[in-house]
PyMOL CGO cylinders between C-alpha atoms (Angstrom):
from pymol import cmd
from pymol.cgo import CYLINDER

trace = [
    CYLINDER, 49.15, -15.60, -33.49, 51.16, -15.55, -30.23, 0.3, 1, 1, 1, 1, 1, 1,
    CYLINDER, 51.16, -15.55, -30.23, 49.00, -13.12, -27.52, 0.3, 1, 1, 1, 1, 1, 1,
    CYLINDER, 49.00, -13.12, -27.52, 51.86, -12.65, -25.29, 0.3, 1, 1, 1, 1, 1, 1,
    CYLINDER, 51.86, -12.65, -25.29, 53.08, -9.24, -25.28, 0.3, 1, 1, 1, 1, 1, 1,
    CYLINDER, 53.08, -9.24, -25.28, 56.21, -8.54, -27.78, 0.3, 1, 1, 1, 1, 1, 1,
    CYLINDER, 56.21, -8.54, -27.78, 58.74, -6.03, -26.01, 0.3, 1, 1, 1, 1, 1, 1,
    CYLINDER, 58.74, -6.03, -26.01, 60.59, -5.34, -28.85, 0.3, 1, 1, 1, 1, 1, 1,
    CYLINDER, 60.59, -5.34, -28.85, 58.56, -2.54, -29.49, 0.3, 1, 1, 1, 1, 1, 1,
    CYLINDER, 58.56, -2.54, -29.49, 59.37, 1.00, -27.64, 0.3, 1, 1, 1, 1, 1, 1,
    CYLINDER, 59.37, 1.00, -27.64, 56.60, 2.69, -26.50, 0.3, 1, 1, 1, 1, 1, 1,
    CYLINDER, 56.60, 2.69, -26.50, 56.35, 5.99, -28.11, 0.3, 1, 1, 1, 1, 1, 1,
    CYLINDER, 56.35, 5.99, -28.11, 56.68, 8.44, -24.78, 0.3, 1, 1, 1, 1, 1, 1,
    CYLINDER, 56.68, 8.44, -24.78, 57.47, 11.24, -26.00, 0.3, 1, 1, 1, 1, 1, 1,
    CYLINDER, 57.47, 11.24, -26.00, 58.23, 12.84, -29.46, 0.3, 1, 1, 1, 1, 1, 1,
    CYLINDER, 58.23, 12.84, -29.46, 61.57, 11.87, -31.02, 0.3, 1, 1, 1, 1, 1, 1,
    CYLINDER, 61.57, 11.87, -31.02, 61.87, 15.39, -33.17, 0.3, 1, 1, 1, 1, 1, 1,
    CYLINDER, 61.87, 15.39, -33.17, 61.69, 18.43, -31.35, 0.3, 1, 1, 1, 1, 1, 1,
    CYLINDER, 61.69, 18.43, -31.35, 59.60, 20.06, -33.20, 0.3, 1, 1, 1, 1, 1, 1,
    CYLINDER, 59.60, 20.06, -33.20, 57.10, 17.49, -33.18, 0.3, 1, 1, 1, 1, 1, 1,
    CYLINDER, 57.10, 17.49, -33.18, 54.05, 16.54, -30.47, 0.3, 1, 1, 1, 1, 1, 1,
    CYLINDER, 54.05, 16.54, -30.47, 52.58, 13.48, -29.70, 0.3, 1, 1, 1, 1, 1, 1,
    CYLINDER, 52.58, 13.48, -29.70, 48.30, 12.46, -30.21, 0.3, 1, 1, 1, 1, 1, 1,
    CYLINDER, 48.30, 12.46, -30.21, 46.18, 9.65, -28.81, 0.3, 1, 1, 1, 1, 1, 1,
    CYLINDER, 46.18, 9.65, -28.81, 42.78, 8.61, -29.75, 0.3, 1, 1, 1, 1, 1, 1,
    CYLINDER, 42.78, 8.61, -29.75, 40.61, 5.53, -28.83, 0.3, 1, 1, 1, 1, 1, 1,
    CYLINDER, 40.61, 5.53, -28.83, 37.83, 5.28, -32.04, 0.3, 1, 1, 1, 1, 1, 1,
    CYLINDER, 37.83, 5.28, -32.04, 37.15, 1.34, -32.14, 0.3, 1, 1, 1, 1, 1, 1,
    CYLINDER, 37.15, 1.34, -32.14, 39.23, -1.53, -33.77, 0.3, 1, 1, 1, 1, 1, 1,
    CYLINDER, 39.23, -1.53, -33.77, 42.94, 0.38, -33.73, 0.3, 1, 1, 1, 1, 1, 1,
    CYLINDER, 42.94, 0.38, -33.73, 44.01, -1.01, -37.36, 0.3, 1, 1, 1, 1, 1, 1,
    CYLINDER, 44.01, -1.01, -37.36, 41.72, 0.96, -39.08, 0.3, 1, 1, 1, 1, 1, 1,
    CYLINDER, 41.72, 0.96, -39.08, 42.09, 4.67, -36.84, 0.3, 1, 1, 1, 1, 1, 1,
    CYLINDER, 42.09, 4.67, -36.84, 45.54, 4.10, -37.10, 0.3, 1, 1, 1, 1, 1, 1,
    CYLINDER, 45.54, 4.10, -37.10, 45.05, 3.72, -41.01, 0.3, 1, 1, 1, 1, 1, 1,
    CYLINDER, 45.05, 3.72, -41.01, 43.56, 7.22, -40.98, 0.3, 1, 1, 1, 1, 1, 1,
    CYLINDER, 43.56, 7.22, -40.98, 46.37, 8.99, -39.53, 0.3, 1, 1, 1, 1, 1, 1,
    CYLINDER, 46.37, 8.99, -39.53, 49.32, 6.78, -41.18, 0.3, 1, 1, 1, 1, 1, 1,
    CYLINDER, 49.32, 6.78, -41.18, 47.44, 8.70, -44.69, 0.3, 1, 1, 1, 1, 1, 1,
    CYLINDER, 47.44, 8.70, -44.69, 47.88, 12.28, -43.24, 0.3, 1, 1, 1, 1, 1, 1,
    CYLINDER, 47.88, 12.28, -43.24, 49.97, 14.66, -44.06, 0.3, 1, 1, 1, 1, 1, 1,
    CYLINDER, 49.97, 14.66, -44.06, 52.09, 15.93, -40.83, 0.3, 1, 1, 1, 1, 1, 1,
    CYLINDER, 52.09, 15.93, -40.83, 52.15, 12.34, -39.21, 0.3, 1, 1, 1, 1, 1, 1,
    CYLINDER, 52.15, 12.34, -39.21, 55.79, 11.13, -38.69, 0.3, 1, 1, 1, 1, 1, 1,
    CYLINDER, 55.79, 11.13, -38.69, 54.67, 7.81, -36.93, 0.3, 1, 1, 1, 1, 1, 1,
    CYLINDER, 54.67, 7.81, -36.93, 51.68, 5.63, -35.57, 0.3, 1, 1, 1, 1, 1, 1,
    CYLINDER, 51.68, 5.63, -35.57, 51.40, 2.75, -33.27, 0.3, 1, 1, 1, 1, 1, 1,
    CYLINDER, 51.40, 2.75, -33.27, 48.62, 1.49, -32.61, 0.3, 1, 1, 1, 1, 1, 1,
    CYLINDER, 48.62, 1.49, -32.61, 48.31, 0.05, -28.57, 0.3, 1, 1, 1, 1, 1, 1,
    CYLINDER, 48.31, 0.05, -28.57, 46.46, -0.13, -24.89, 0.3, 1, 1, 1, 1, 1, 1,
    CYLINDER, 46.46, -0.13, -24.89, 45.99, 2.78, -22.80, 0.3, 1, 1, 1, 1, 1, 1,
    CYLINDER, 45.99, 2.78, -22.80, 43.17, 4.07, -20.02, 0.3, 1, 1, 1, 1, 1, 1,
    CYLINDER, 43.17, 4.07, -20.02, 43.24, 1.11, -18.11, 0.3, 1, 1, 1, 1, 1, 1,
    CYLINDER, 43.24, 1.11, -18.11, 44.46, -0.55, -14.51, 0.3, 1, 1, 1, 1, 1, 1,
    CYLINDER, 44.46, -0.55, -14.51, 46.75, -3.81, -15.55, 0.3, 1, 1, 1, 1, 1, 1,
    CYLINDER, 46.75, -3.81, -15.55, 50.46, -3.58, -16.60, 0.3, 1, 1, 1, 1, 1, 1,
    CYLINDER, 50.46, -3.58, -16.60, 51.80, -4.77, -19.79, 0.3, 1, 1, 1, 1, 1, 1,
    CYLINDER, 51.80, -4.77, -19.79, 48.15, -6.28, -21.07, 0.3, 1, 1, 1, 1, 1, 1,
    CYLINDER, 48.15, -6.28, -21.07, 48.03, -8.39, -23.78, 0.3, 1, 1, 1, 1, 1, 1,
    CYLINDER, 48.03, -8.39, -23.78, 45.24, -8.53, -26.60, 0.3, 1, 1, 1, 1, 1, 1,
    CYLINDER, 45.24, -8.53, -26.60, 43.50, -11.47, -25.38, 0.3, 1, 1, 1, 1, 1, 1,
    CYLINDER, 43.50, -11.47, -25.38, 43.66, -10.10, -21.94, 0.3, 1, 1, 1, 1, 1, 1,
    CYLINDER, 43.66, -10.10, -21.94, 41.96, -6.59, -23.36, 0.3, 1, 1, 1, 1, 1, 1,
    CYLINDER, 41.96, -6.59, -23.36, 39.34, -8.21, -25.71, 0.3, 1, 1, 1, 1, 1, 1,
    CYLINDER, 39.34, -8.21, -25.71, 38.29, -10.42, -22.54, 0.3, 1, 1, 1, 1, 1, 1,
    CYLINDER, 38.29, -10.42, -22.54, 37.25, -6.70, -21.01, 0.3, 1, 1, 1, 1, 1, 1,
    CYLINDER, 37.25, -6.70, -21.01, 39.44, -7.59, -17.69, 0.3, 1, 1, 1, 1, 1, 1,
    CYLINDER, 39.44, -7.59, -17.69, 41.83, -4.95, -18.27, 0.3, 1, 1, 1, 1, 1, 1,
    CYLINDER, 41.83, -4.95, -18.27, 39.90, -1.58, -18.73, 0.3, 1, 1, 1, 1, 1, 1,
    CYLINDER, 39.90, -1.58, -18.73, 42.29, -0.28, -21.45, 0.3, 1, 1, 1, 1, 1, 1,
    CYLINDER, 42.29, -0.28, -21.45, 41.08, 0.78, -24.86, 0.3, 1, 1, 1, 1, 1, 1,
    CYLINDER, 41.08, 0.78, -24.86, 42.52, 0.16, -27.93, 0.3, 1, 1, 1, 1, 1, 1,
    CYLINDER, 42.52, 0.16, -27.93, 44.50, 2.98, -29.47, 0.3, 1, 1, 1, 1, 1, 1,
    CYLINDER, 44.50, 2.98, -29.47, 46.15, 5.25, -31.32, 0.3, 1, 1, 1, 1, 1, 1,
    CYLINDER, 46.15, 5.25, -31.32, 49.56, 7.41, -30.65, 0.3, 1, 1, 1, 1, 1, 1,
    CYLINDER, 49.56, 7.41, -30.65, 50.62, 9.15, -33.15, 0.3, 1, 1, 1, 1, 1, 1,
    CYLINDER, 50.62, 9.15, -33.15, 53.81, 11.67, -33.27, 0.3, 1, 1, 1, 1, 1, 1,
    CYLINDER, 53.81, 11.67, -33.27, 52.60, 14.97, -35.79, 0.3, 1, 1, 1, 1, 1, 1,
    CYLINDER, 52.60, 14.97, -35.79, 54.15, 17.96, -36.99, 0.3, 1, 1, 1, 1, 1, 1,
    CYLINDER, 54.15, 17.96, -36.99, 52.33, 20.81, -35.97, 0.3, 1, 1, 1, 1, 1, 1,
    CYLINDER, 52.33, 20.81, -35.97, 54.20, 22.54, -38.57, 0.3, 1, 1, 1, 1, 1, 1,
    CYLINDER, 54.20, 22.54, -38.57, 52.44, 20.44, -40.94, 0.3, 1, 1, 1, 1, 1, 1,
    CYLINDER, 52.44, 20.44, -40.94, 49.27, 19.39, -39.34, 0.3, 1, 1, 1, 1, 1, 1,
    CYLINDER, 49.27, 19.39, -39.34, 46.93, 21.09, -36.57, 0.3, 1, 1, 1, 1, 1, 1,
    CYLINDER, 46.93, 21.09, -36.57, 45.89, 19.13, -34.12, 0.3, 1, 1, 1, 1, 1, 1,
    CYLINDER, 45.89, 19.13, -34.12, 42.67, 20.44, -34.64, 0.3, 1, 1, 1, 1, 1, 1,
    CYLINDER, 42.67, 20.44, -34.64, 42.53, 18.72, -37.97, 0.3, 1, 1, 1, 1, 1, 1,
    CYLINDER, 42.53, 18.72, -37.97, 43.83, 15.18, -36.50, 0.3, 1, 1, 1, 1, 1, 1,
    CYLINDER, 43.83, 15.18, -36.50, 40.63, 15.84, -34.37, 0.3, 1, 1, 1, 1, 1, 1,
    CYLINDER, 40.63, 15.84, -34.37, 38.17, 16.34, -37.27, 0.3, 1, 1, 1, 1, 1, 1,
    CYLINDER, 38.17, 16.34, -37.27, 40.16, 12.89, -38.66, 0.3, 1, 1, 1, 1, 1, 1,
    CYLINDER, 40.16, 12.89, -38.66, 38.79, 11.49, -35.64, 0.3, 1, 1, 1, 1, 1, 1,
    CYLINDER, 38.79, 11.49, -35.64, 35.49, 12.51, -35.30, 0.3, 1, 1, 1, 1, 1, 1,
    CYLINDER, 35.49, 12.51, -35.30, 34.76, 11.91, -38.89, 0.3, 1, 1, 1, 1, 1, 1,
    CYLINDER, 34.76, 11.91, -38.89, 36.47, 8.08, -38.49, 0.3, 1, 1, 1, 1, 1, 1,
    CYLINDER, 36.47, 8.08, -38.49, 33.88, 6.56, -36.20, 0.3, 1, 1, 1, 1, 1, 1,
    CYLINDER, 33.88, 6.56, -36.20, 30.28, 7.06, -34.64, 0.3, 1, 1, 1, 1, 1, 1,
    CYLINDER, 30.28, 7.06, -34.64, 30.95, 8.90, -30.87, 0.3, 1, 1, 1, 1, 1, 1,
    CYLINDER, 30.95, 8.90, -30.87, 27.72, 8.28, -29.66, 0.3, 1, 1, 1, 1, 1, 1,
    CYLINDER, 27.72, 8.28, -29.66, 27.93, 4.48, -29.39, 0.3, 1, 1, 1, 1, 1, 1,
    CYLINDER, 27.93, 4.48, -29.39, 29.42, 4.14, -26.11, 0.3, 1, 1, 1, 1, 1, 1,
    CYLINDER, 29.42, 4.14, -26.11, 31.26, 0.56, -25.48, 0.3, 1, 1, 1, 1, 1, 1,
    CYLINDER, 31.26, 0.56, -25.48, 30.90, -0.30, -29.67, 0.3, 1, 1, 1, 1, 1, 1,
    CYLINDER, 30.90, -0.30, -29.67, 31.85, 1.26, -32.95, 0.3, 1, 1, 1, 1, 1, 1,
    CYLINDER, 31.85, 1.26, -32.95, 29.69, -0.85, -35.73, 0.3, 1, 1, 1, 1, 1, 1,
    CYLINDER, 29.69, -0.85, -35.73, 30.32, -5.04, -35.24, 0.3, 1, 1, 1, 1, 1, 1,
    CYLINDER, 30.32, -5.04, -35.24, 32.74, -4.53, -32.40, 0.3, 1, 1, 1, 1, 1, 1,
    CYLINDER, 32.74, -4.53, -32.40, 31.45, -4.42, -29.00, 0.3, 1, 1, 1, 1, 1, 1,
    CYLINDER, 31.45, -4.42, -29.00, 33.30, -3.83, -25.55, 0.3, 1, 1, 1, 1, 1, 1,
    CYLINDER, 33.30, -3.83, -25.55, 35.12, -1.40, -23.13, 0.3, 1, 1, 1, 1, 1, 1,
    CYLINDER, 35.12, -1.40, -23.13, 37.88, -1.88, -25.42, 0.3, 1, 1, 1, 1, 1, 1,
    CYLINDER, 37.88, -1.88, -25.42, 36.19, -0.01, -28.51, 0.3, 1, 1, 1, 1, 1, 1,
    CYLINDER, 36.19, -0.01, -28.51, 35.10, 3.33, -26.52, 0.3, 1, 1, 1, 1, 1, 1,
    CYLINDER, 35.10, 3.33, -26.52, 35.94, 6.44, -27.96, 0.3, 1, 1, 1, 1, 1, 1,
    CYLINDER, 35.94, 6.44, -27.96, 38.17, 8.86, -26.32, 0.3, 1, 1, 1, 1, 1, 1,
    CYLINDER, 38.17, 8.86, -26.32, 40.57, 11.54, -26.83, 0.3, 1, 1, 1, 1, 1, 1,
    CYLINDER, 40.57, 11.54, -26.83, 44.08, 10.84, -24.22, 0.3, 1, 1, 1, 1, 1, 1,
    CYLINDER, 44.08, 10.84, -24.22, 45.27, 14.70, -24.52, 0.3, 1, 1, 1, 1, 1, 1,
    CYLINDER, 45.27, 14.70, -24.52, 49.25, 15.42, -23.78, 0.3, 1, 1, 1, 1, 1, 1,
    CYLINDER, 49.25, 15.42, -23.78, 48.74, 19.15, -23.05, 0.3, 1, 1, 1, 1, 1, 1,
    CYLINDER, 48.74, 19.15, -23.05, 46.75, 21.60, -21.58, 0.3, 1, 1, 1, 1, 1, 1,
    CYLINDER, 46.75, 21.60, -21.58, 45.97, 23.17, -25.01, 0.3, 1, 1, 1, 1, 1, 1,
    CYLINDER, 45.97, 23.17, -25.01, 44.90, 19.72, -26.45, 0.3, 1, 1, 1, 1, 1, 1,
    CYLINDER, 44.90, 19.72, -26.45, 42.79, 19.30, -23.55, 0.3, 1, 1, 1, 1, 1, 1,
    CYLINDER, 42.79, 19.30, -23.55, 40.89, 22.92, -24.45, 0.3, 1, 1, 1, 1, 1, 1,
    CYLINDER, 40.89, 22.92, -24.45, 40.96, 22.18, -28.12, 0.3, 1, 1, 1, 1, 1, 1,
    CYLINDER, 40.96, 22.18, -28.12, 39.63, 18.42, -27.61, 0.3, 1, 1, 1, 1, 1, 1,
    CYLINDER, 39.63, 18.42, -27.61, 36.56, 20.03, -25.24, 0.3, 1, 1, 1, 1, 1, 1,
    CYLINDER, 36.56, 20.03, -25.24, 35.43, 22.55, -27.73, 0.3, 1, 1, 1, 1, 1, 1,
    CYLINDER, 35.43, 22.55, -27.73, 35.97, 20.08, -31.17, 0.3, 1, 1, 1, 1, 1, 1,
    CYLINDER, 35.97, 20.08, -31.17, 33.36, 17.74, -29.10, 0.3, 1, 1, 1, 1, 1, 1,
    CYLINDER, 33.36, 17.74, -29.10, 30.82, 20.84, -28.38, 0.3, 1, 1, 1, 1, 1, 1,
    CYLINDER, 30.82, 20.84, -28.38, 31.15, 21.04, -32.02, 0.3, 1, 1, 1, 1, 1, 1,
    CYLINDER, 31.15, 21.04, -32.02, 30.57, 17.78, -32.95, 0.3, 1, 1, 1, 1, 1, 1,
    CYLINDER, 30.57, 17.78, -32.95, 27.76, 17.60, -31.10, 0.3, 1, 1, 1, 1, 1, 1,
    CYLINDER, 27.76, 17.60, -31.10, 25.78, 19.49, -32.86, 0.3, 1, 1, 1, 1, 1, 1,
    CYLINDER, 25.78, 19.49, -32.86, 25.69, 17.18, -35.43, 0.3, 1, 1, 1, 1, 1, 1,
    CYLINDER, 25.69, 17.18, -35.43, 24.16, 14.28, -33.18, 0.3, 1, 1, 1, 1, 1, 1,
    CYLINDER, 24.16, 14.28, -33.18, 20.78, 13.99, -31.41, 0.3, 1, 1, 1, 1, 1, 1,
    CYLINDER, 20.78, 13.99, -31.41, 22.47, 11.60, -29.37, 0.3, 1, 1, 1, 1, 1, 1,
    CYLINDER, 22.47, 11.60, -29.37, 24.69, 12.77, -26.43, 0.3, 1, 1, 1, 1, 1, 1,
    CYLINDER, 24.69, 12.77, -26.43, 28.69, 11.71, -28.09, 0.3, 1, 1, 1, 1, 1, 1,
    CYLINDER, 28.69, 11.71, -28.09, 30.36, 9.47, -25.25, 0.3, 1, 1, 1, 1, 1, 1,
    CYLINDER, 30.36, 9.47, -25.25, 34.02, 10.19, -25.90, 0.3, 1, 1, 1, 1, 1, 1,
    CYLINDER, 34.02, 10.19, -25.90, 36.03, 10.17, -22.96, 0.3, 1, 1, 1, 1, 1, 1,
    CYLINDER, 36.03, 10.17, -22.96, 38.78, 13.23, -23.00, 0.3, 1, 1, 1, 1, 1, 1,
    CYLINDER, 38.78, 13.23, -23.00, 41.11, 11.80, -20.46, 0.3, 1, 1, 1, 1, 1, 1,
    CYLINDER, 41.11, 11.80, -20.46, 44.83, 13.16, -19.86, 0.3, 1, 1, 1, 1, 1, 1,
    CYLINDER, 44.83, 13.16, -19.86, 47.12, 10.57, -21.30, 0.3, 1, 1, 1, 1, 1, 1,
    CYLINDER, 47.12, 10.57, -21.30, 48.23, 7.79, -19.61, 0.3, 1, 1, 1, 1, 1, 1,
    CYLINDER, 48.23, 7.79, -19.61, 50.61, 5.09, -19.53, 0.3, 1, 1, 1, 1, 1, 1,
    CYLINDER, 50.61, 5.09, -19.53, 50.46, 3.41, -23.20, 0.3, 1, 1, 1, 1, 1, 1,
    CYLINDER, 50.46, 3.41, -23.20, 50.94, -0.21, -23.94, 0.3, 1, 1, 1, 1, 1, 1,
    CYLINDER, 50.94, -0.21, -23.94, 52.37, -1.19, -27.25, 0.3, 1, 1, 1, 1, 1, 1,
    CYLINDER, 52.37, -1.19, -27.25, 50.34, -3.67, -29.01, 0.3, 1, 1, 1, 1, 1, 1,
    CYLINDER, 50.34, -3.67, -29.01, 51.58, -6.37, -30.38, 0.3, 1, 1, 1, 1, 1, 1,
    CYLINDER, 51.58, -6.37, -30.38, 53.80, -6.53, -33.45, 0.3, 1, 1, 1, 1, 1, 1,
    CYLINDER, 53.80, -6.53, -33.45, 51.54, -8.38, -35.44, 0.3, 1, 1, 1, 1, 1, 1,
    CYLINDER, 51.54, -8.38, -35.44, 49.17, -5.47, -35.07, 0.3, 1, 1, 1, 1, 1, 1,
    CYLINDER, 49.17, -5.47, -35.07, 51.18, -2.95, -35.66, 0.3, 1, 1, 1, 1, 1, 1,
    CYLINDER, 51.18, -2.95, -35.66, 50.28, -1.73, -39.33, 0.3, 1, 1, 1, 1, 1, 1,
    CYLINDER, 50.28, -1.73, -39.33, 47.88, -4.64, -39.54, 0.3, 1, 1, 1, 1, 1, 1,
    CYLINDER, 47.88, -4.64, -39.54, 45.94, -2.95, -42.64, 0.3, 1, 1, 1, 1, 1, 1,
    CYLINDER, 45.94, -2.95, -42.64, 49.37, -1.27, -44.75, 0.3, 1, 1, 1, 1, 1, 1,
    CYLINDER, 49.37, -1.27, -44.75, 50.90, -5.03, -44.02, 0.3, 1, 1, 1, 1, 1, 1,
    CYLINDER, 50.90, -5.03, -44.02, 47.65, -6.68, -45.56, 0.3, 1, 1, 1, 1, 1, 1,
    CYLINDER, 47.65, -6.68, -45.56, 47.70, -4.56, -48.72, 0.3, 1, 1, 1, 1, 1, 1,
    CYLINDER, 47.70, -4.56, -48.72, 46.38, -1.75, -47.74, 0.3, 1, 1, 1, 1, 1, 1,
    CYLINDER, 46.38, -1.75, -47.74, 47.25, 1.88, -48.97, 0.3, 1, 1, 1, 1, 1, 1,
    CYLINDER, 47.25, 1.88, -48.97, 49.19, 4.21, -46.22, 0.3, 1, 1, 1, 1, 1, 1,
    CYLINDER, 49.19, 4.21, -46.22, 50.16, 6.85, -48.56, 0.3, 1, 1, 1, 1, 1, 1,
    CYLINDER, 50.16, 6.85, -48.56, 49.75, 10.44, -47.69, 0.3, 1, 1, 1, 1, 1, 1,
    CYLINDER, 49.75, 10.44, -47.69, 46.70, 11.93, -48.96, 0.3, 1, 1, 1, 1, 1, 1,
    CYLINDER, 46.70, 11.93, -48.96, 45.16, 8.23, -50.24, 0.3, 1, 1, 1, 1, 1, 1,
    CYLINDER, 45.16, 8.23, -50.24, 41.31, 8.45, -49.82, 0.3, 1, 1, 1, 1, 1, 1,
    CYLINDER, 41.31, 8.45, -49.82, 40.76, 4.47, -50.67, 0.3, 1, 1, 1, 1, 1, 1,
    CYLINDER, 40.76, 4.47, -50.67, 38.08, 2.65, -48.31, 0.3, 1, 1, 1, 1, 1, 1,
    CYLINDER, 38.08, 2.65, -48.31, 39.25, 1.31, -45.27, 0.3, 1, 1, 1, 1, 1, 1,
    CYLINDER, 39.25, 1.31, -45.27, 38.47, -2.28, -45.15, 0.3, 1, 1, 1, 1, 1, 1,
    CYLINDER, 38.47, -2.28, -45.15, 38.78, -3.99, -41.63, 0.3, 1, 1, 1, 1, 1, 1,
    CYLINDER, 38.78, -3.99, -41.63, 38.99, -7.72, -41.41, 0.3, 1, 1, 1, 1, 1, 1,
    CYLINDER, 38.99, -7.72, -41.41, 40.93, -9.92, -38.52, 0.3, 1, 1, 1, 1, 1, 1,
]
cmd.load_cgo(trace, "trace")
């Protein structure tokens, strides 16, 4: 696999439908959290990518190495028509473990922190009080990061649908087990 960085892919800025809003979260290895949301209803598009750290254009290699200070991510584009984005929120609490810092399960580093990159003021309100919330179902203090979002990296293309292009089902509504594997 080639780890340097594939331009052909736009970032997603800003929504392409007017009537749709954009969503990033940061929940460990990005093929599987962007698995999650491909299978919801109300999500137009994923892409999975680097965001919430200090070096342009990184690479993969350059943010598993932990030089970069990005996270690997998800931004999504949602109809809020369709889907709250309180409910992408409960997707996202119930997809990993917020508690473990720098790691979600085998996967350690910067790069696998949680964190919630809000695009609005009201995301920003409605991402504080979903992690009061979810709080109360830890003893453990939850160490997401609710940051405003910030300049997001495309990933790769190889990554981009890593799981749907290795068999995986993205179907709305599918509740099959996510299987990781690199």
């Amino acid at each position: 696999m080639s780890t340097s960085r594939d331009l052909s892919i736009p970032p997603v800025v800003q929504a392409t439908r007017p009537d749709a809003e954009l969503a990033t979260f940061a929940a460990g290895c990005f093929w599987s959290v962007e698995l999650v949301f491909q299978r919801k209803d109300g999500v137009l598009q994923t892409q999975v990518g680097y965001t919430g750290g200090t070096k342009a254009e990184p690479t993969y290699k350059e943010v598993c190495a932990g030089s970069t200070g990005h996270a690997e991510a998800v931004r999504l584009e949602y109809d809020p028509n369709a889907i709250s984005y309180d409910t992408l929120l409960a997707a996202f609490w119930n997809k990993h473990n917020p508690t473990q810092g720098d790691q979600q399960g085998n996967d350690v580093g910067s790069q696998y922190r949680s964190a919630i990159y809000y695009h609005s003021e009201k995301q920003q309100e409605l991402a504080e009080a979903s992690k009061a919330r979810a709080q109360q179902n830890y003893e453990t203090p939850i160490t997401t990061e609710i940051l405003a979002a910030d300049t997001f990296y495309p990933a790769e293309i190889y990554h981009q649908k890593y799981l749907e292009k290795g068999g995986q089902c993205s179907s709305k509504g599918c509740t099959d087990n996510i299987r990781c594997y690199g």
